[in-house]
C-alpha positions as CSV (number, residue, x, y, z in Angstrom):
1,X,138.5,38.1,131.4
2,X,139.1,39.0,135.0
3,X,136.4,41.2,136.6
4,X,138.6,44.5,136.5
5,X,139.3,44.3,132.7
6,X,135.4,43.7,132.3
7,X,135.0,47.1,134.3
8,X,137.4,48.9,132.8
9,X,136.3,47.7,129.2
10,X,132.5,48.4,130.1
11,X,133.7,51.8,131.5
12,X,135.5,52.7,128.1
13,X,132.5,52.1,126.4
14,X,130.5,53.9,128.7
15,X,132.9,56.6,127.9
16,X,132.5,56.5,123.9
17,X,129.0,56.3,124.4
18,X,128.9,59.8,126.7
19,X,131.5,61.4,124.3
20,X,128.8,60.8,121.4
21,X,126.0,61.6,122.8
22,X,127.6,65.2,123.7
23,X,129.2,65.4,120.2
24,X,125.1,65.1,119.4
25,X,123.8,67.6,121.8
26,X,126.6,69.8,120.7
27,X,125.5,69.3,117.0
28,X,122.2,69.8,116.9
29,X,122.6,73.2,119.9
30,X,124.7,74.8,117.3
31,X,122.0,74.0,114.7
32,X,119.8,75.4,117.0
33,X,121.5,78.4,117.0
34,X,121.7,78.9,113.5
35,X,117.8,78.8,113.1
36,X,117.7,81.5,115.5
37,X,120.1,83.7,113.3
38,X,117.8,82.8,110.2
39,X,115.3,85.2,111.2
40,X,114.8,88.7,111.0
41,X,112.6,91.6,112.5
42,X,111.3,94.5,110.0
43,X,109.3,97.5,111.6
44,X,107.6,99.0,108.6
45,X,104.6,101.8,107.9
46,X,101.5,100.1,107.9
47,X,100.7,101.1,104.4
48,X,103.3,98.9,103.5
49,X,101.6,95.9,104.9
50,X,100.4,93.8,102.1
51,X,103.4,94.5,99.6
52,X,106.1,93.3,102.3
53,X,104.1,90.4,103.2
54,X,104.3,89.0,99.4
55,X,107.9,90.2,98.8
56,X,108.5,88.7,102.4
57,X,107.3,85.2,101.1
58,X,109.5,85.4,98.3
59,X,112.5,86.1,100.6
60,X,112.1,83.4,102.6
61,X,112.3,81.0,100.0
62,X,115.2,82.5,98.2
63,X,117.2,83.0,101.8
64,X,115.8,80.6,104.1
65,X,115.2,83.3,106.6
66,X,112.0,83.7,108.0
67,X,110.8,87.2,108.5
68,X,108.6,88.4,111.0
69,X,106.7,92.3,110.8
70,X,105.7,94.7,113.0
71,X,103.2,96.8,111.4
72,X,102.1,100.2,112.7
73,X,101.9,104.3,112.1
74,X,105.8,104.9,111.6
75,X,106.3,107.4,114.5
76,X,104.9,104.8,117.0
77,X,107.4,102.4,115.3
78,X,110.1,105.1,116.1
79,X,108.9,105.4,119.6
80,X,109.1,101.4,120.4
81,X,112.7,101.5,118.6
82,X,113.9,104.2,121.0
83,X,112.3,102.2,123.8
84,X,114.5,99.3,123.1
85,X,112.1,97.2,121.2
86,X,114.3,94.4,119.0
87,X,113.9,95.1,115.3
88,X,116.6,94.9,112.8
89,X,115.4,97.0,109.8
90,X,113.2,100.2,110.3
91,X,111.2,101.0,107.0
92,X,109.1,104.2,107.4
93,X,106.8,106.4,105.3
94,X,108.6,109.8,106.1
95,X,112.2,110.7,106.5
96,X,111.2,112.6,109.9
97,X,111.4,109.4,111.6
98,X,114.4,107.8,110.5
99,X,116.5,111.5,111.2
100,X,115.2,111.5,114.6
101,X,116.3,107.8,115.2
102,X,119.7,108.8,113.3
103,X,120.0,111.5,115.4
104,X,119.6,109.6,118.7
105,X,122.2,106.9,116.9
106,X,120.0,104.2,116.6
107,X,120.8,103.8,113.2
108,X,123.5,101.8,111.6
109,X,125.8,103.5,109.9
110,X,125.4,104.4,105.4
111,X,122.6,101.4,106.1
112,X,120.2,104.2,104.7
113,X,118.6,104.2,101.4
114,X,115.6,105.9,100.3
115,X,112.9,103.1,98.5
116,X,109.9,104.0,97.7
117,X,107.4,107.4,97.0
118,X,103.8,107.6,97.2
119,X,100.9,110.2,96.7
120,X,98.6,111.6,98.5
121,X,94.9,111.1,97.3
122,X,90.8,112.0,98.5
123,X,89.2,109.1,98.5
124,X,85.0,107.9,98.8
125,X,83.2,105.6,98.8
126,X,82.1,104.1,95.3
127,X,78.7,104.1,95.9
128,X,79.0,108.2,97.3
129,X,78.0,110.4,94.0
130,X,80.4,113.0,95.6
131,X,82.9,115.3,93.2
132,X,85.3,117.2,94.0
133,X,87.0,119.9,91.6
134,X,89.0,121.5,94.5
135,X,90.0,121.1,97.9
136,X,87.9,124.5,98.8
137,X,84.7,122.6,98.1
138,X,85.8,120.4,101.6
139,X,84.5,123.4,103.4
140,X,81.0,123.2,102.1
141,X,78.0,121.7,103.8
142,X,77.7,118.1,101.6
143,X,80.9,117.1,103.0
144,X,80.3,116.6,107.4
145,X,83.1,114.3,107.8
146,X,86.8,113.9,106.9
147,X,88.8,111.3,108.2
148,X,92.7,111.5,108.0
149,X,95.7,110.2,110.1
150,X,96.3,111.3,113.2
151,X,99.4,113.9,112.3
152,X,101.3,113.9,115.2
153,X,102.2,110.1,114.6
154,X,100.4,109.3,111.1
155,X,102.7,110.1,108.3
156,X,99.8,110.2,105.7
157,X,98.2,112.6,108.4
158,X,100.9,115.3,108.6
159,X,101.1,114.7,104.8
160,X,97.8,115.8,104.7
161,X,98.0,118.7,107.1
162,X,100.5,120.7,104.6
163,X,98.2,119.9,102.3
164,X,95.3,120.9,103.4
165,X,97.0,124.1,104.4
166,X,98.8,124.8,101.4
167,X,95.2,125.4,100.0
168,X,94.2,127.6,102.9
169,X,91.3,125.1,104.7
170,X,93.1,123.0,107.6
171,X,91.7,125.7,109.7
172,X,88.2,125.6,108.5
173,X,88.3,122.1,108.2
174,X,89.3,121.0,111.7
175,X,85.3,120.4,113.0
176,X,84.8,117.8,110.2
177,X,87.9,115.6,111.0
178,X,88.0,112.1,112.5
179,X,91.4,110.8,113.0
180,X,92.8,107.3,112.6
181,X,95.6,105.4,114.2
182,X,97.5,104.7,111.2
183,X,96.7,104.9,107.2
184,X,94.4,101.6,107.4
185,X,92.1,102.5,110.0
186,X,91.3,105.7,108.5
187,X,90.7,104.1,105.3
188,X,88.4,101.5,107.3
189,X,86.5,104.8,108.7
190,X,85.2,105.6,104.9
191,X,84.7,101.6,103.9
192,X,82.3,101.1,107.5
193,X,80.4,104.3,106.2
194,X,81.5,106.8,109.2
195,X,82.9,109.4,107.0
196,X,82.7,111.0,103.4
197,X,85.7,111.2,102.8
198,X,89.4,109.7,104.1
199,X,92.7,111.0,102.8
200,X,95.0,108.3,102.0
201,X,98.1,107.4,99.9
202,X,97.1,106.4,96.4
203,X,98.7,102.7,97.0
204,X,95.6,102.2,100.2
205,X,93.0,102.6,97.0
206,X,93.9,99.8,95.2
207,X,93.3,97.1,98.6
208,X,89.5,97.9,97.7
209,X,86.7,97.8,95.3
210,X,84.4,99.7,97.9
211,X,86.4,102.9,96.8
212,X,87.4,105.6,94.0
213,X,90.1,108.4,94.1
214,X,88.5,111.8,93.8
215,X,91.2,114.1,94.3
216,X,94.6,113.8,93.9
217,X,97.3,116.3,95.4
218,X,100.0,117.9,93.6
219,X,102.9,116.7,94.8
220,X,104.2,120.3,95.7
221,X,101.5,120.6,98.3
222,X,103.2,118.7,100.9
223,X,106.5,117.2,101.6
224,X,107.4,114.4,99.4
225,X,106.2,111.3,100.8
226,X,109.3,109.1,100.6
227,X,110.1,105.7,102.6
228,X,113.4,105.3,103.7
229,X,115.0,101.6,104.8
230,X,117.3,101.4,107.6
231,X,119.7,98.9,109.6
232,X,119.5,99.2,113.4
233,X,122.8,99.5,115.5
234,X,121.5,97.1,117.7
235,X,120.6,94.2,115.5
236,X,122.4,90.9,115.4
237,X,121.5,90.0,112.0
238,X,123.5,92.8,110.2
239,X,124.2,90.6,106.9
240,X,120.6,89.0,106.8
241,X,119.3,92.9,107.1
242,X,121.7,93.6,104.2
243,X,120.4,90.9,102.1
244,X,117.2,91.6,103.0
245,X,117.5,95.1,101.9
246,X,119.4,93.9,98.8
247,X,116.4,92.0,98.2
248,X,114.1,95.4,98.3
249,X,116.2,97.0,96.0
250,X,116.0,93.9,93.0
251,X,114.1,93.4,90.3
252,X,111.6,90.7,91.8
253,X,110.7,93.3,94.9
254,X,110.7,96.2,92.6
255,X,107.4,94.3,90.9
256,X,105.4,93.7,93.9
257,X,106.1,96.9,94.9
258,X,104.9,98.5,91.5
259,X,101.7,95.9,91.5
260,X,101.0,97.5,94.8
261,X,100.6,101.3,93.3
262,X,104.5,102.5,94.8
263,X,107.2,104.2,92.8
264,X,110.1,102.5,93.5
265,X,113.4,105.0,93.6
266,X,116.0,102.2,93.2
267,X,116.9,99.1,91.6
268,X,120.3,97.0,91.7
């Protein structure tokens, strides 16, 4: 073989051997790319926190999409959404949030369904001989402090606010308050022995042995404390946030949800 057939015949090797080893790169980049799409980012109310973490493990193995939360009070949720923060479901404990966000078009269109009510309970600590008949007795000098959710981004706090003044004492009561960040630190205020009292969602009793439910309000007290599920515009995963959601809705979520304490308002 003459020297320019061995060149030419080494070059059209060399050739193949570039042509695969693209075809490879190629392969495994879209791969790549898929397991980026196989994600998914949920912004839910904190109080939320341990039953989406379960029903999140059972998603994962069902869809083979990881999902990754960002747990907070649901008006500093909103707040980081409008700010351009990536999420691709929004799953608050009020309605306010998810209008406002709706109204500002951040929301993907008939994505919305309402999932979940809670209540609103007075909670102390087990180990507190305190009784409560009526929210009146709050006023009184054996209870010093109170704590609750901060209510301008807190929905268990402006819960509690109508509450409270539906029975006539948010006024009288404001020297005994101590406010929490979201629905879990207040509750951590009462378990740590800072306060007498905490008001909470019924479903924030059951993470602890520490406590007992003294009080529960009537649900026509306050605004119904509903969570509502959304799709953002802006997400890239629109069919993974529709299963996902899909998955909230079904029988296997609808359990967790119950073992967790909430009343779950749909099933497919």
């Amino acid at each position: 073989m003459s020297i320019t057939r061995k060149y030419k015949h080494l070059l059209s090797q060399c050739s193949s051997i570039i042509t695969y080893f693209l075809l490879f790169i190629g392969f495994f980049g879209c791969a790549s790319e898929q397991q980026k799409t196989d994600e998914l980012s949920v912004f839910a109310a904190m109080s939320l926190s341990d039953a989406l973490t379960e029903i999140g493990e059972q998603f994962t193995k069902t869809n083979k999409t990881a999902v990754y939360y960002n747990l907070a009070a649901s008006t500093t949720l909103q707040r980081q959404i409008e700010k351009g923060a990536s999420a691709d479901v929004f799953i608050s404990a009020s309605p306010i949030q998810v209008d406002t966000l709706e109204s500002l078009d951040f929301v993907e269109v008939n994505s919305r369904n309402d999932l979940l009510k809670n209540r609103l309970v007075i909670v102390s600590h087990q180990e507190r001989e305190i009784e409560l008949d009526s929210v009146e007795q709050l006023s009184g000098p054996v209870i010093s402090r109170i704590a609750i959710g901060q209510t301008e981004i807190v929905p268990a706090g402006t819960y509690a606010k109508e509450a409270l003044a539906h029975f006539g004492v948010w006024d009288k009561l404001q020297p005994k308050f101590i406010y929490g960040l979201d629905v879990r630190s207040t509750l951590a205020y009462l378990t740590a022995g800072d306060v007498d009292l905490a008001i909470v969602y019924e479903t924030d009793t059951i993470l602890s042995g520490e406590i007992k439910v003294i009080f529960r309000f009537p649900d026509e007290t306050h605004s119904p404390i509903i969570y509502p599920v959304v799709i953002l515009k802006n997400s890239k995963r629109k069919q993974t946030a529709e299963n996902y959601i899909t998955f909230l809705k079904a029988q296997q979520a609808t359990e967790i949800f119950k073992k967790h304490g909430f009343i779950h308002l749909i099933q497919e």
